[in-house]
C-alpha positions as CSV (number, residue, x, y, z in Angstrom):
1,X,129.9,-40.9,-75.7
2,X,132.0,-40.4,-72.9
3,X,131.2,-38.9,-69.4
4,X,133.2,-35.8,-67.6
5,X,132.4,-34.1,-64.0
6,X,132.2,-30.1,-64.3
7,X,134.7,-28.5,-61.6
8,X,132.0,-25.5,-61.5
9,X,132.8,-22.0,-61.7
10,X,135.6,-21.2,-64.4
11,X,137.9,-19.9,-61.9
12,X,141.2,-20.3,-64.8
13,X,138.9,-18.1,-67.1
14,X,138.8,-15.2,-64.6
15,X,142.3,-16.0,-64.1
16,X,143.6,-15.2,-67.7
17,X,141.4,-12.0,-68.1
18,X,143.1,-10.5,-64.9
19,X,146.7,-11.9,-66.0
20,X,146.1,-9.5,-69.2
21,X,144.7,-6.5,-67.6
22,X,147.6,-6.5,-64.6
23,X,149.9,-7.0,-67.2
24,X,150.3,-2.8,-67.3
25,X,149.3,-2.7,-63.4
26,X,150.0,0.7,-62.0
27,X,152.4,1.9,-65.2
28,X,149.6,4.8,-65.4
29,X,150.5,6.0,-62.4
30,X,154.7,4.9,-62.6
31,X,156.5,5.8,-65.7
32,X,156.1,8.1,-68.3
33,X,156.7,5.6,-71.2
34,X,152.9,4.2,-70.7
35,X,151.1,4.7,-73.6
36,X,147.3,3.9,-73.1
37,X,147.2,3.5,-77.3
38,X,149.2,0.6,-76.8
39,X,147.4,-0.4,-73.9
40,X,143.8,-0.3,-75.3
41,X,145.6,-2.7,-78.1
42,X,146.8,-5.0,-76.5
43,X,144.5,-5.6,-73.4
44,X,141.3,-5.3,-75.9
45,X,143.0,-7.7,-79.0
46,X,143.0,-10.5,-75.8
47,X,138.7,-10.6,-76.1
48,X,138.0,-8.9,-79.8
49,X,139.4,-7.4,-82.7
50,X,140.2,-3.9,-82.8
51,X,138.3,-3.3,-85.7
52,X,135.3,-3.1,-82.9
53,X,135.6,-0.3,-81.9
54,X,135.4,1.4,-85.1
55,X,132.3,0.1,-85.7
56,X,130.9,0.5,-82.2
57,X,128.4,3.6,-81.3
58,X,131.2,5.4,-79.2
59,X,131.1,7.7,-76.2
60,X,132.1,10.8,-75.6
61,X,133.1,10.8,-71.5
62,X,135.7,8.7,-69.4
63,X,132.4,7.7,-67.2
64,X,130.6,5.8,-70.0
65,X,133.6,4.3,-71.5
66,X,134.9,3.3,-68.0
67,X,131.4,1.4,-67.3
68,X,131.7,-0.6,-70.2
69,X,135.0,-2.0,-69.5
70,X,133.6,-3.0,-66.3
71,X,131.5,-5.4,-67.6
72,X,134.6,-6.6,-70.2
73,X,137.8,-7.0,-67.9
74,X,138.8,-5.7,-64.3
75,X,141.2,-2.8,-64.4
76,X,143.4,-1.2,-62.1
77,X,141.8,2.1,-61.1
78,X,144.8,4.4,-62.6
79,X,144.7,1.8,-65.7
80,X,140.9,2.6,-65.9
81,X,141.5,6.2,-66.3
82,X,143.8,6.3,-68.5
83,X,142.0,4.6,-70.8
84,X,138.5,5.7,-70.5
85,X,140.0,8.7,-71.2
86,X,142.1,7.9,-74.3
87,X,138.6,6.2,-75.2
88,X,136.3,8.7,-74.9
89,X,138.8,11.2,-77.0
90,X,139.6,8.5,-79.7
91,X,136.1,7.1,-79.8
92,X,133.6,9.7,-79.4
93,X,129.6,9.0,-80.0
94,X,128.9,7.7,-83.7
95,X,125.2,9.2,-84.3
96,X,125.3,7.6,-87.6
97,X,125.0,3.8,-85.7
98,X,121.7,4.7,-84.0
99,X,118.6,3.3,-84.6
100,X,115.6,4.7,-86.1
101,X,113.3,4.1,-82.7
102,X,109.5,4.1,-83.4
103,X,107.2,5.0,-80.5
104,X,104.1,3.1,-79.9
105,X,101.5,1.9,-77.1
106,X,102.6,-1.6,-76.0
107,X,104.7,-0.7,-72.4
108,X,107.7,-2.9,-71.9
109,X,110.3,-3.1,-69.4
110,X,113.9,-4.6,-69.6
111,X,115.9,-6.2,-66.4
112,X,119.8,-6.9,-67.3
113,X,121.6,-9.1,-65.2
114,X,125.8,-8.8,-65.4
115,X,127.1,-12.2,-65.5
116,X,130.1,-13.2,-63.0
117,X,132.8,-13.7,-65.3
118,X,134.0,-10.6,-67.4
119,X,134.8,-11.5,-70.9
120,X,132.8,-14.6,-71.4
121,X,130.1,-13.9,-74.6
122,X,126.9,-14.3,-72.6
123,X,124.6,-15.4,-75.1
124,X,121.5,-17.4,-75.8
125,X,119.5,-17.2,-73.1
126,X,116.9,-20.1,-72.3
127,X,114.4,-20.8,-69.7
128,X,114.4,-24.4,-67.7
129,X,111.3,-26.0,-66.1
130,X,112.0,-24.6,-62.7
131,X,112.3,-21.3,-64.4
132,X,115.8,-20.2,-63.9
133,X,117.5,-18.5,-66.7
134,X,120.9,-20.0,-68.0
135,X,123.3,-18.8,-70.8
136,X,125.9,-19.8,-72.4
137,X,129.5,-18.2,-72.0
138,X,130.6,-19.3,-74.8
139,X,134.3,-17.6,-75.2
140,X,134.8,-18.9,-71.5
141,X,133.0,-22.7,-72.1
142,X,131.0,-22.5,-69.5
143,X,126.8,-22.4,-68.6
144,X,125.6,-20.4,-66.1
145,X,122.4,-20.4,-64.2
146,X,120.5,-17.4,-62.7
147,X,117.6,-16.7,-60.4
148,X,115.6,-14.1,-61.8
149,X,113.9,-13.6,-58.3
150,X,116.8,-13.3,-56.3
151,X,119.7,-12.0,-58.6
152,X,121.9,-15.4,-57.4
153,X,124.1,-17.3,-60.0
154,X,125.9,-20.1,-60.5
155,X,128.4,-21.1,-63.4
156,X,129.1,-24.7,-64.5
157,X,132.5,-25.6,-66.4
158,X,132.2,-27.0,-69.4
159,X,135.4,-29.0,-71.2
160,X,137.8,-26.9,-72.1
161,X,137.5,-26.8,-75.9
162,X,133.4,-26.8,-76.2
163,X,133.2,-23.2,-76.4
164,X,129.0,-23.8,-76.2
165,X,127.1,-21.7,-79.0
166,X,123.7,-22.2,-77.4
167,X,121.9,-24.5,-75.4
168,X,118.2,-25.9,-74.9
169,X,116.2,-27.3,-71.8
170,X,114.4,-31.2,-71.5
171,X,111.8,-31.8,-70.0
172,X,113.6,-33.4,-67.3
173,X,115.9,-29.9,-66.6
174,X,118.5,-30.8,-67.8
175,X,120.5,-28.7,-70.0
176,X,122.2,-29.5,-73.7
177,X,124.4,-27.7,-75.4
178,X,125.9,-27.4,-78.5
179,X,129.9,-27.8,-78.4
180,X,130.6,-25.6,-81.1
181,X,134.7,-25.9,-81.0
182,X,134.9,-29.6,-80.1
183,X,132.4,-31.0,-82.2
184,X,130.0,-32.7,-79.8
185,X,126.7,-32.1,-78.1
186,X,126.5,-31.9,-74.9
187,X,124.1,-32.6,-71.4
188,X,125.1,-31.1,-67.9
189,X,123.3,-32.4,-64.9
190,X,122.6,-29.3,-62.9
191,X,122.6,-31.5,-59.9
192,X,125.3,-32.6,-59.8
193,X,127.7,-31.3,-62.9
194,X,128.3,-34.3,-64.4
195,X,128.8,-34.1,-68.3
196,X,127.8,-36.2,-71.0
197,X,129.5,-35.6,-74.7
198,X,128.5,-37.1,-77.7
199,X,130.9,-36.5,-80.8
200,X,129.7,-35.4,-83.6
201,X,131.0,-35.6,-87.4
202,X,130.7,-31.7,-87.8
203,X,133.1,-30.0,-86.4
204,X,130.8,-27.4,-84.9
205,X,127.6,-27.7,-83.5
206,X,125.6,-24.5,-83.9
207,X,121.8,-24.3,-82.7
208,X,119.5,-27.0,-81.4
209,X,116.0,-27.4,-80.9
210,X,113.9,-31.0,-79.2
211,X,111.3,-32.4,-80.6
212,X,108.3,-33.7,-79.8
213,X,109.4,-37.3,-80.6
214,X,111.7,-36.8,-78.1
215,X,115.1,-36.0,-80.4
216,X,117.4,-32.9,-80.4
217,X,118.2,-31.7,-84.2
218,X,120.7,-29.4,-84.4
219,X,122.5,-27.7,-86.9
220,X,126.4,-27.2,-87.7
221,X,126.9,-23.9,-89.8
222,X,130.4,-23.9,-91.2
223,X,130.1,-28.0,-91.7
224,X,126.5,-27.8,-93.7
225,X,125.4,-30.2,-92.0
226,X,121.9,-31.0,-89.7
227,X,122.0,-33.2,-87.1
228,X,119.4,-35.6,-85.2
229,X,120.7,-36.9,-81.6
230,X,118.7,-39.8,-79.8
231,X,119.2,-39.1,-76.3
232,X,118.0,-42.4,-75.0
233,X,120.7,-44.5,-77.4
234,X,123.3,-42.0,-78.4
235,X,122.8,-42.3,-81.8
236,X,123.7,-39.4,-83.8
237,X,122.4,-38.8,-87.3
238,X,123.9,-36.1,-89.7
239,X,123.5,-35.2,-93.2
240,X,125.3,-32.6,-95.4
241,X,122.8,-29.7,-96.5
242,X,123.2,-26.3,-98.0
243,X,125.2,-23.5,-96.9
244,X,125.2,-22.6,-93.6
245,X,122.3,-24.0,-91.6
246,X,122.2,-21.6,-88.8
247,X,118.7,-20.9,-86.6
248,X,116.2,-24.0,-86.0
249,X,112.6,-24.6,-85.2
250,X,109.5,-27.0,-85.1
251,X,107.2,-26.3,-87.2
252,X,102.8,-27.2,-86.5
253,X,103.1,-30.1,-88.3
254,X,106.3,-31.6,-86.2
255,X,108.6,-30.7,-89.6
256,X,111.7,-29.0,-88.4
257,X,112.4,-25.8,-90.2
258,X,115.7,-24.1,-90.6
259,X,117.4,-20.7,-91.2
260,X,120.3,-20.5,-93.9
261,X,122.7,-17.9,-93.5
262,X,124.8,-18.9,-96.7
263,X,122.3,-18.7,-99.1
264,X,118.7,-17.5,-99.7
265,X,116.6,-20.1,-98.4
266,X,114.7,-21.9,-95.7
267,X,114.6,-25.6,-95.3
268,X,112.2,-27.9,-94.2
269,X,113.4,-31.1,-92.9
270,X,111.4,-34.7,-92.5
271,X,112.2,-35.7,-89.0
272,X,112.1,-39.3,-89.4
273,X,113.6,-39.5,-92.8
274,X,115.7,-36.4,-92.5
275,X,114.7,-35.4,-95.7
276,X,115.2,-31.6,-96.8
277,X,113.0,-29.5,-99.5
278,X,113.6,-26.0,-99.6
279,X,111.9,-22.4,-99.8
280,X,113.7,-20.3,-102.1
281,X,113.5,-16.5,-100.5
282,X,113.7,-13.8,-103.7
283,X,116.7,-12.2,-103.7
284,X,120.3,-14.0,-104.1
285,X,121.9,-11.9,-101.3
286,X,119.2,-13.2,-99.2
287,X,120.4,-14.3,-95.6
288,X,118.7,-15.8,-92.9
289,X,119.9,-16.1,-89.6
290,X,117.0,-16.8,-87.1
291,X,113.2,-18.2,-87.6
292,X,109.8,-18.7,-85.7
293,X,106.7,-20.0,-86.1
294,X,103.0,-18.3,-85.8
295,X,100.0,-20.0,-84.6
296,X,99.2,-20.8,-88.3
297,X,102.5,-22.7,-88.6
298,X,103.4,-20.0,-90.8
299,X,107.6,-19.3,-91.2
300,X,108.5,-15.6,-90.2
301,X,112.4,-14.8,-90.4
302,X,115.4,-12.2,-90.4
303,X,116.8,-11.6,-93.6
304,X,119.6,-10.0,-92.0
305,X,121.6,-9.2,-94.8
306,X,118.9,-6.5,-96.4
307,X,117.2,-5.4,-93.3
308,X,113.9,-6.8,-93.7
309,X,111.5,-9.3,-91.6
310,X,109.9,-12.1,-93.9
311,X,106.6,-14.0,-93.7
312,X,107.0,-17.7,-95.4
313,X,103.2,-19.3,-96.2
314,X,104.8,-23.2,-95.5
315,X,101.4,-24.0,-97.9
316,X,102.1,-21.9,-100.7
317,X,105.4,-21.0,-100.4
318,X,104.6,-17.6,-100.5
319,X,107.0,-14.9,-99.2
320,X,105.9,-11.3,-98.4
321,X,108.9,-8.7,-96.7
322,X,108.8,-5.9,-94.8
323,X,111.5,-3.3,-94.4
324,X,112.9,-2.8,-90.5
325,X,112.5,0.4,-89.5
326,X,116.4,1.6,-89.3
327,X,116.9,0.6,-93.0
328,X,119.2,-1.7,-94.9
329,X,121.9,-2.2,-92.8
330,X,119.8,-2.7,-89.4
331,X,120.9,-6.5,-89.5
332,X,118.0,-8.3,-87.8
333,X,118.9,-11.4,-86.4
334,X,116.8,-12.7,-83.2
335,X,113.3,-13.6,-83.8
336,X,110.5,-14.9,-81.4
337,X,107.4,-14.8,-82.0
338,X,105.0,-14.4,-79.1
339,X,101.4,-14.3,-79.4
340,X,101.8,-13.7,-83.2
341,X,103.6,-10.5,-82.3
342,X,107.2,-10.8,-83.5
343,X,110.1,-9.7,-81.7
344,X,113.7,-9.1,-83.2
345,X,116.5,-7.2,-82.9
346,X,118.4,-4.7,-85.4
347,X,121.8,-5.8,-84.5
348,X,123.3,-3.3,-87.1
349,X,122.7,-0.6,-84.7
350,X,124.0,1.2,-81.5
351,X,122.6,0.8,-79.0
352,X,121.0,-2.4,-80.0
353,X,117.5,-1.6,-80.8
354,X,114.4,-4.3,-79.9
355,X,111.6,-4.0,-82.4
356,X,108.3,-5.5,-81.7
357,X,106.1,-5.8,-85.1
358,X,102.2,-6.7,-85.6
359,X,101.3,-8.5,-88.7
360,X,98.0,-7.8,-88.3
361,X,98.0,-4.1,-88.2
362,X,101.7,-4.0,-90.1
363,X,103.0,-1.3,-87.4
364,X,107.0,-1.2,-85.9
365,X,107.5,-0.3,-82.1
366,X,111.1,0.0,-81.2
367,X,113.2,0.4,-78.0
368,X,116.8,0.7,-77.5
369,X,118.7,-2.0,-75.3
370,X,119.6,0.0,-72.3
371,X,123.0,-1.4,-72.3
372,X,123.1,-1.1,-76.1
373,X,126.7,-2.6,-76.4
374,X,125.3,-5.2,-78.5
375,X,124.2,-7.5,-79.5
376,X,121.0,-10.0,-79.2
377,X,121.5,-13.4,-81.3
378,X,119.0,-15.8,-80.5
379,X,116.0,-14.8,-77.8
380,X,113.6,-17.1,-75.8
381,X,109.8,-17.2,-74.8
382,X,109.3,-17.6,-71.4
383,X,106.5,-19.5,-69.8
384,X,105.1,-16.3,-68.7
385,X,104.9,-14.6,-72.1
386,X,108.1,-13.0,-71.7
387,X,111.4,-12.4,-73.6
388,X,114.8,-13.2,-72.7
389,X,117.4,-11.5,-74.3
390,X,121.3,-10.5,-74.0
391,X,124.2,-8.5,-75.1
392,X,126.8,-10.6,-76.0
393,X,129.5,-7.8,-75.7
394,X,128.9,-6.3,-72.0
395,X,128.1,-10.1,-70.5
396,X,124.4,-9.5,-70.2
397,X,121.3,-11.8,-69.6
398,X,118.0,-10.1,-69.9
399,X,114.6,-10.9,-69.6
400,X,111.9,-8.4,-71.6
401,X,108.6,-8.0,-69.4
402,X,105.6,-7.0,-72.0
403,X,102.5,-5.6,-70.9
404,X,100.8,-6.6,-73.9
């Protein structure tokens, strides 16, 4: 365990987004030998591959093109142009990305919130006692924390190499996350940015969860491994598992249960013991990315790799599917449950669609993400009922306010 102070926001992160996009500054407006194909490639390789664009929902003006760089990387205006343009001509709309959208009665409305620094991932949203909102950059290492009154935010800089998958408020406010390229967990004091890290054997820290006894478990995907952290002694527990352990929850009976996106299964871990048994899920291509619980104690999850939403009886290890609405390769990933509605995302699609599904009556209601860049990976219940979202892509935080 050792102890670092955060020098706040990630001013050198800013810094070596606007390094790449000056590096053609004004040659739109100077030289003839600009070409904004090369441009586009080497100014978007810096954040993403290329191969991104191909698969993204496209537009088919300069205007729409030129407002989702904004929320990427700051341009030069001539810069801009040229390659909104050479966008919008190479990369027109895709219809066959969109969503099958299903219209129902329950009214919702979205807020987005564009985080300061272009570029960083925003992701994983959570909700702290006070209730602020922080996120996770994680391609920048950094947590930020917003205001959802007032609009105001604040970003806190992580070390260097953490590269923060999610994170997960205590009691006490203060705010763990998971240090996904340094192999530790991590605890920022909002109050003053001080740092706590605690190394961990995997090598990359994925999703964490506390639990009632007071613990964080966590998982580490491409390790196999769960995790147990005592945050009063330090102690770190880990154990190797199956493939993949990817989304985590606590279940009614104070069992922890976890998603596997390597093979078709869900685990149910002893959180004393650390013992695992597992739910087999039919289907061998069967992948599971995110879980929740109902008031039953009941599993629901993604199975992201067929484009279904699953039902897991945690007493008779029954499983019953359903297929989401925009077919087999809508990729569902998020899942919250919320008053035993559930709430996922289709994050196959363009514009990222939000689908909102009642067990009890077995209907679909759908929205798209007005952003729509994509995509949602993990979602949060708020205190008031309420979702919080984002879009990884454009550097979004959202919050979802249902009039259920």
């Amino acid at each position: 365990m050792h102890t670092t102070a955060s020098l706040g926001v990630r001013a050198l992160w800013a810094t070596v987004l606007l390094v790449s996009a000056s590096a053609h500054a004004d040659l739109a407006e100077t030289t003839a030998q600009y070409s904004a194909e090369a441009d586009v490639s080497e100014t978007c390789s810096v954040c993403h591959s290329l191969r991104y664009l191909d698969r993204a929902q496209g537009y088919d003006t300069a205007d729409e093109w030129s407002r989702v760089i904004a929320s990427m990387v700051s341009l030069p205006v001539a810069r801009d142009r040229a390659i909104s343009a050479y966008l919008a001509e190479k990369y027109r709309h895709n219809p066959s990305k969109a969503p099958k959208l299903i219209a129902g009665e329950t009214n919702i409305v979205i807020d987005e919130w564009v985080t300061p620094s272009l570029g960083q991932r925003t992701r994983d949203p959570i909700e702290a006692p006070d209730g602020d909102i922080w996120w996770t950059g994680m391609w920048a290492s950094l947590v930020g924390r917003l205001d959802p009154a007032t609009g105001a935010m604040q970003e806190f800089l992580l070390p260097s190499a953490a590269r923060p998958h999610s994170i997960v408020p205590d009691r006490d406010g203060f705010i763990w996350y998971t240090g996904n390229s340094n192999a530790t967990i991590g605890k920022l004091d909002p109050a003053t940015g001080e740092i706590i890290e605690y190394p961990t054997q995997a090598r990359d820290p994925h999703t964490a969860v506390f639990h009632p006894n007071g613990n964080l478990y966590f998982t580490s995907q491409h390790s196999n491994m769960l995790g147990r952290l005592n945050p009063t002694t330090g102690e770190v527990t880990e154990i190797g598992t199956r493939r993949k352990p990817y989304g985590i929850k606590v279940g009614q009976d104070n069992d922890l249960f976890v998603a596997f996106n390597g093979t078709n299964a869900i685990g149910r871990m002893n959180p004393e013991s650390l013992a695992v048994t597992y739910h087999e899920i039919p289907d061998e291509k069967t992948r599971i990315r995110r879980l929740d619980i109902d008031s039953d104690g009941h599993v629901w999850f993604v199975n992201s790799s067929l484009g279904k939403i699953g039902k897991l009886d945690v007493n008779t290890g029954t499983v019953e599917q359903w297929d989401s609405p925009s077919g087999p390769l809508s990729h569902p990933y998020s899942m919250t449950v919320i008053n035993d509605i559930i709430w996922y995302n289709e994050s196959g699609m363009r514009p990222d669609a939000l689908v909102r599904f009642d067990p009890a009556t077995e209907r679909f209601q759908s929205w798209a993400v007005p952003s729509g860049v994509g995509i949602i990976r993990h979602t949060w219940e708020t205190r008031d009922g309420d979702l919080l979202i984002h879009q990884s892509s454009s550097n979004r935080v959202g919050r979802v306010r249902i009039a259920d």
